[in-house]
C-alpha positions in Angstrom: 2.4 -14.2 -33.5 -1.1 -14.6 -32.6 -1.2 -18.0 -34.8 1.7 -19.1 -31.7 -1.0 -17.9 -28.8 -3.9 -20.0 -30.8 -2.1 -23.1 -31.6 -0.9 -22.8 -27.3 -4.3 -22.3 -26.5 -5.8 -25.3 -28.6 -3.2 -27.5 -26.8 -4.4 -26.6 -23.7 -7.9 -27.5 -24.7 -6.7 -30.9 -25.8 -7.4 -31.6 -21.2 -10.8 -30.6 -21.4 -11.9 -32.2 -24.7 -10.5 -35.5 -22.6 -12.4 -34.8 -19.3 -15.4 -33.6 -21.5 -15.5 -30.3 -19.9 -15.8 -28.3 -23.2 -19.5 -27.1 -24.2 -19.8 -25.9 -27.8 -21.6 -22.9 -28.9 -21.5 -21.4 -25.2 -22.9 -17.5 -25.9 -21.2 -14.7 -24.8 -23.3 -14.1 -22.0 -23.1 -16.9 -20.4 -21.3 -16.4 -16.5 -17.9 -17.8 -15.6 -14.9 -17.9 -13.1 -11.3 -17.7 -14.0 -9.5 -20.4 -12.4 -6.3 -18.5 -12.0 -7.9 -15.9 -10.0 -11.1 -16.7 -9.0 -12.7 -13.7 -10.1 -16.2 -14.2 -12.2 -16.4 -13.4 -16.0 -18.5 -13.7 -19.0 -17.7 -16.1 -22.1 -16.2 -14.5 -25.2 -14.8 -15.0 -28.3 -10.7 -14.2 -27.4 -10.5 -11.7 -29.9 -13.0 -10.1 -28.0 -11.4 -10.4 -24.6 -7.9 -7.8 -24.6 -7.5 -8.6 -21.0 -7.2 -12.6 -21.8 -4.9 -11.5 -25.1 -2.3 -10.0 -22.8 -2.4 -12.3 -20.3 -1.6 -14.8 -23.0 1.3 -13.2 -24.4 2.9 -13.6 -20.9 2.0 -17.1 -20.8 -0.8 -16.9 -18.4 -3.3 -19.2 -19.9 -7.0 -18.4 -19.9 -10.1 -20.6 -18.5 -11.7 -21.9 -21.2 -15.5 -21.8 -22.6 -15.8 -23.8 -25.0 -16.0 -22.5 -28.9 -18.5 -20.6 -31.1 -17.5 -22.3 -34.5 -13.9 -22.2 -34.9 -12.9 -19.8 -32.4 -12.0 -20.4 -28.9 -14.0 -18.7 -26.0 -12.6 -17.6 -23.0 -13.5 -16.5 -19.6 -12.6 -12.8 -19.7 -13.4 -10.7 -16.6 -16.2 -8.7 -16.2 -15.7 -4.8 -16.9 -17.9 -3.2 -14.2 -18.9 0.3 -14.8 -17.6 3.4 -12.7 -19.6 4.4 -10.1 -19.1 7.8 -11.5 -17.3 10.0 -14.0 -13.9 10.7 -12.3 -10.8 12.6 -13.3 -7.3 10.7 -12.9 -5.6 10.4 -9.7 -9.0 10.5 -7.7 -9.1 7.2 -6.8 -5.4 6.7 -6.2 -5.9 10.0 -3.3 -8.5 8.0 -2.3 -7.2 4.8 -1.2 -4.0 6.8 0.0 -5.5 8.2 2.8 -7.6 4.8 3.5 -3.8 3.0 3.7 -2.7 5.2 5.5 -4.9 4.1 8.7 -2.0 1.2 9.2 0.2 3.8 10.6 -1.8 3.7 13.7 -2.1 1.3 15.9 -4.3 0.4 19.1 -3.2 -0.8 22.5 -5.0 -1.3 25.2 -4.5 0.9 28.7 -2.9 -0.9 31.3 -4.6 1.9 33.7 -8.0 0.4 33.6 -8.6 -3.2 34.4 -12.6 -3.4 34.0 -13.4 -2.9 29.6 -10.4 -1.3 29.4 -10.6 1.2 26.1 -8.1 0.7 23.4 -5.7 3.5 22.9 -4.3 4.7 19.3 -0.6 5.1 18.8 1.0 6.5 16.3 4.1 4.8 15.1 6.0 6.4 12.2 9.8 6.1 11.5 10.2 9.0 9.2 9.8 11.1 12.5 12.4 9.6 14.5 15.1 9.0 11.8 17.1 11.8 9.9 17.7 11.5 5.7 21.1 10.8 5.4 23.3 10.9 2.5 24.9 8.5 1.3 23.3 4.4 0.8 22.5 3.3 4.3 20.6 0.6 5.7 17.1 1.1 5.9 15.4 1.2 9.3 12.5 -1.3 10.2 9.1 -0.3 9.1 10.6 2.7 7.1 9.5 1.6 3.6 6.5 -0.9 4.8 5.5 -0.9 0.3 9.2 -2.2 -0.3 8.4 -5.5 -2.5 11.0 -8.2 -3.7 9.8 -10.4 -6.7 11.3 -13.4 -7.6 11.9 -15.6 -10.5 11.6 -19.6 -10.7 15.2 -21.1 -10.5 16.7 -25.0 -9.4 17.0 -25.8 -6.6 15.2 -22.0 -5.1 14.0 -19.0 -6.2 16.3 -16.0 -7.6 14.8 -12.5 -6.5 16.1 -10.4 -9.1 13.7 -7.3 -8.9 11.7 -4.8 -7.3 8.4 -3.3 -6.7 5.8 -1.3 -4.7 3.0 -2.3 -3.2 0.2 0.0 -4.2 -2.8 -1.6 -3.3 -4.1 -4.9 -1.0 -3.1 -6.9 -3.9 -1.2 -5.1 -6.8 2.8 -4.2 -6.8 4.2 -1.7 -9.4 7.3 -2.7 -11.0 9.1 -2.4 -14.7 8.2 -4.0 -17.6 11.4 -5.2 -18.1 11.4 -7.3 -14.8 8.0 -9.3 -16.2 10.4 -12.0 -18.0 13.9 -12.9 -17.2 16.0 -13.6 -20.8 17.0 -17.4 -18.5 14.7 -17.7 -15.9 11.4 -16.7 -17.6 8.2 -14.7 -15.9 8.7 -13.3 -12.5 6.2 -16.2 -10.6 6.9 -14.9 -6.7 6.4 -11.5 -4.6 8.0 -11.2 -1.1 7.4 -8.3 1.5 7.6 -6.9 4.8 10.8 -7.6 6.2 14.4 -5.2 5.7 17.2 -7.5 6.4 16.9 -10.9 3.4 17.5 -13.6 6.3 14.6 -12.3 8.9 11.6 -13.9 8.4 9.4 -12.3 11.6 7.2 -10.3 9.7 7.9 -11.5 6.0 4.9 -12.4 3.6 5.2 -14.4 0.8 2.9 -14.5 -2.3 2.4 -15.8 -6.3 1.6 -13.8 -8.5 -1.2 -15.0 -10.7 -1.0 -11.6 -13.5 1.6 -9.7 -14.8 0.3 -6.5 -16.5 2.9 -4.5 -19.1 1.7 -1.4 -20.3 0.8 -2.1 -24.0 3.2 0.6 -25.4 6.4 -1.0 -24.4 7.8 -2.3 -26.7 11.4 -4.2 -25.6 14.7 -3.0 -26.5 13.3 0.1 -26.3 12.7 1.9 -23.1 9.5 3.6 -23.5 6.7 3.2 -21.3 8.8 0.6 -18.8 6.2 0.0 -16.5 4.4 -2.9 -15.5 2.1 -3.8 -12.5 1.4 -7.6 -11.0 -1.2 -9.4 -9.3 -0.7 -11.3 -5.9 -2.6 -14.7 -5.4 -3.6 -13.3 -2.1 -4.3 -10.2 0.0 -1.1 -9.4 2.4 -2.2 -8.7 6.1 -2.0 -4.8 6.3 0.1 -3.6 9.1 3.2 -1.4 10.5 5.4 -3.6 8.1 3.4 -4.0 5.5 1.3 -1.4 3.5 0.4 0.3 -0.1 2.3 3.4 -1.1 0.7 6.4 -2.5 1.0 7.3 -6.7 2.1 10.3 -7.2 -0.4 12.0 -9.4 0.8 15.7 -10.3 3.1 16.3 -13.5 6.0 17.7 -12.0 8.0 16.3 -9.7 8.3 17.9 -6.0 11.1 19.1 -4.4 15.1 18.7 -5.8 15.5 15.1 -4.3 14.0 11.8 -4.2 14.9 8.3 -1.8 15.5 5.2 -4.0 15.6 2.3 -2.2 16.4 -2.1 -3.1 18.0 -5.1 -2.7 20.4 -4.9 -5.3 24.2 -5.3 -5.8 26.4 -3.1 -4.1 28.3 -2.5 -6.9 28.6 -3.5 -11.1 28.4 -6.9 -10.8 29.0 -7.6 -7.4 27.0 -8.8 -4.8 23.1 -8.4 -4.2 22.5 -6.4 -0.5 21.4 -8.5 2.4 19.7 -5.2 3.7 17.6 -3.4 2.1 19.6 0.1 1.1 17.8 3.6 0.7 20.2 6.3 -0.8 18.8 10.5 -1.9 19.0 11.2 -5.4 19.3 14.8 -7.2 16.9 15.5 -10.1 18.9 16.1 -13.7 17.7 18.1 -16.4 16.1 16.7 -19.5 18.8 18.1 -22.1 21.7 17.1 -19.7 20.2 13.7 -19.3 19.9 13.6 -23.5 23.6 14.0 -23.8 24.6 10.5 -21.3 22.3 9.0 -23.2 22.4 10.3 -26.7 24.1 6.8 -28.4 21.6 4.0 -26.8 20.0 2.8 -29.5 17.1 1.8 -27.3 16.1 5.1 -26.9 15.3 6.4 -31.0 13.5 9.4 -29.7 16.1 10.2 -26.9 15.0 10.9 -23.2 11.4 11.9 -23.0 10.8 13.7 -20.3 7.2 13.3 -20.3 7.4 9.8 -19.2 11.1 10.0 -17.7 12.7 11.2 -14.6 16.7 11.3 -14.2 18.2 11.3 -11.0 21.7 10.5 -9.6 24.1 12.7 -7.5 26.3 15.1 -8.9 29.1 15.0 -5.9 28.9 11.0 -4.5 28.5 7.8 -6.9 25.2 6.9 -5.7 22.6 4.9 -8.2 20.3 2.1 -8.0 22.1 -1.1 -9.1 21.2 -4.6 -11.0 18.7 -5.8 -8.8 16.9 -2.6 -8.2 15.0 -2.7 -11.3 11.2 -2.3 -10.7 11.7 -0.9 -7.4 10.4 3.1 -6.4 11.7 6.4 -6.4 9.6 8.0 -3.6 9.4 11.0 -1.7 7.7 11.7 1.5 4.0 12.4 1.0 3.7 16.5 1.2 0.1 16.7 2.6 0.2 15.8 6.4 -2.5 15.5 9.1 -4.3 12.3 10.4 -5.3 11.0 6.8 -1.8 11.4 5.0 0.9 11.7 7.4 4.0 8.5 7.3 3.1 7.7 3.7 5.1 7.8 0.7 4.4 9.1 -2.9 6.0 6.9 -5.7 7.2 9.1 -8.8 9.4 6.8 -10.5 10.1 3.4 -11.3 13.6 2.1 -11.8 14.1 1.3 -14.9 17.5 1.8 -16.6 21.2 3.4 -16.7 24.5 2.5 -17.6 26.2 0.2 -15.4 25.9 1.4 -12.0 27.7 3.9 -9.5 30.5 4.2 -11.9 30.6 8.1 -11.9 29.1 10.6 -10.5 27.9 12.8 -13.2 25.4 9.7 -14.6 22.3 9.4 -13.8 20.1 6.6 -13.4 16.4 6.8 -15.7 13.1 6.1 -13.6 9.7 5.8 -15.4 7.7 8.8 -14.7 4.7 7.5 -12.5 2.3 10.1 -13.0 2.1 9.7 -16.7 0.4 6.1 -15.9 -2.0 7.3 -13.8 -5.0 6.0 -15.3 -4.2 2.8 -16.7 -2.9 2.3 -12.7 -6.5 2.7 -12.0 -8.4 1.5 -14.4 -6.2 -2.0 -13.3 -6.1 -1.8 -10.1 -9.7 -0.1 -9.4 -11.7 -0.8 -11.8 -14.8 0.0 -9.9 
């Protein structure tokens, strides 16, 4: 397979060799930038470079070097060091309570006319509206992270998926939504807005990386987790903002919110709203037995890096459509640093069909299992 990557690679030297913009023998240390991001690098050999090997297996093409002898050099980021030893989910608590500033906003008093001083509101949804049962429409500002990613299609795009915006330029999602069997690698990102059709406080993005975690390994299920890069940073408001991980093993509580865009039903219609519906948590060994015959899952539902969830009275479950998107609950710790913010614990990623009982459950990839690599991607530093 690698022999595939080379041979794409040297055809997409074949530009540069015509505009001369190839330099033999550059070293290794020799400074760079990555066209597709902008970000600086160093040259090396792409063996060398793991970062530039996955991005090539998703067909994202690396900035080129030049070679050293008859392998191609690439510009592969630079790894910056930590700024000190620290223990998973540190930095993920971290910039949690830094997003959450955006639940605030300031005003200024109509009371006093000469330097009037701004005044700090807090505006939080979840404190006005009640959980209800059931899918219902999702108030405005409710799940600010909610992310819609879309796939190249004549003559539009087709938004097929979901994610969670987790930092000021990364979305989580599911490996499974990187590449579309017809319409190829998710290319667009869309956020901010509830209803598909309102544009007022809608942001739209490409996404110039697609991450998979490097364990999955499709059929299989395993390790269905993925993250994306946007081309830009989204402006950070009411409507739009990161989510928080959710770092701890188990899972709190006996519920969990799922929320997307998704059909309505099997093979109906995608939502025009976005829906939000409460899950119940399912045991691992009753969650075995739904699943016992997919072949996709050889070592059966491992609940170290699995959450089931469905409802055992109702047929509520995420649909087609819903892949990549979050299975949330509100974050525990409140005060002024944490308070109106969410912690993801899932990621939809698979069931069988979709509402069509009410004693199967939908699988989510366990989010706090991925802790690290989140971190190590999305903050390196």
């Amino acid at each position: 397979m690698f022999i595939v990557f080379y041979l794409l690679i040297l055809t997409s030297c074949s530009r540069y060799f015509a505009q001369g913009q190839i330099n033999y023998e550059r070293e290794s240390r020799d400074s760079c930038v990555i066209a597709r991001t902008n970000e600086n690098g160093v040259c090396k050999i792409l063996s060398n470079c793991p970062s530039e090997q996955a991005n090539l297996k998703n067909k994202l093409f690396p900035t080129v070097c030049g070679f050293n002898g008859n392998e191609i050099m690439v510009c592969c980021a630079t790894e910056l060091p930590n700024r000190k030893t620290r223990e998973p989910g540190e930095i993920a608590d971290e910039m949690c309570r830094n997003y959450s500033q955006y639940v605030w906003t300031e005003e200024l008093s109509p009371l006093s006319i000469i330097n009037p001083a701004p005044i700090k509101r807090y505006d939080c949804p979840f404190d006005k509206l009640p959980l209800i049962l059931g899918g219902t429409e999702s108030d405005r500002k409710e799940f600010p992270h909610m992310v819609q990613l879309g796939f190249d299609e004549e003559p539009g795009i087709t938004w097929g998926c979901g994610g969670t915006l987790i930092s000021n330029q990364h979305v989580l999602t599911a490996a499974h939504c990187i590449e579309h069997k017809t319409l190829g690698f998710v290319k667009f990102a869309r956020m901010g807005f509830i209803k598909v059709d309102d544009a007022r406080h809608r942001q739209e993005f490409k996404i110039i990386e697609r991450i998979t975690h490097p364990q999955y390994e499709p059929p299989a299920h395993y390790h269905d987790i993925a993250i994306v890069k946007l081309d830009q940073k989204p402006d950070l408001n009411l409507y739009v903002r990161p989510a928080c991980i959710y770092t701890k093993r188990k899972a709190p509580g006996t519920r969990a919110i799922v929320t997307g865009w998704g059909k309505i039903q099997d093979g109906g219609d995608e939502s025009k709203v976005l829906l939000k519906t409460i899950l119940e948590y399912y045991d691992r060994d009753y969650c075995s037995k739904v699943f016992k015959r997919q072949s996709s899952l050889k070592e059966g539902i491992r609940d170290d890096i699995m959450i089931c969830a469905g409802f055992r009275n109702e047929t509520r479950d995420a649909c087609q459509g819903d892949s990549g998107g979050p299975l949330q609950v509100y974050t525990l710790q409140k005060g002024d640093h944490m308070a109106c913010m969410y912690d993801i614990i899932g990621v939809t990623s698979f069931g069988i069909g979709c509402g069509i009982a009410t004693e199967i459950p939908g699988v989510y990839t366990r989010v706090s299992n991925y802790v690290k690599w989140i971190e190590d991607i999305v903050w390196p530093q």
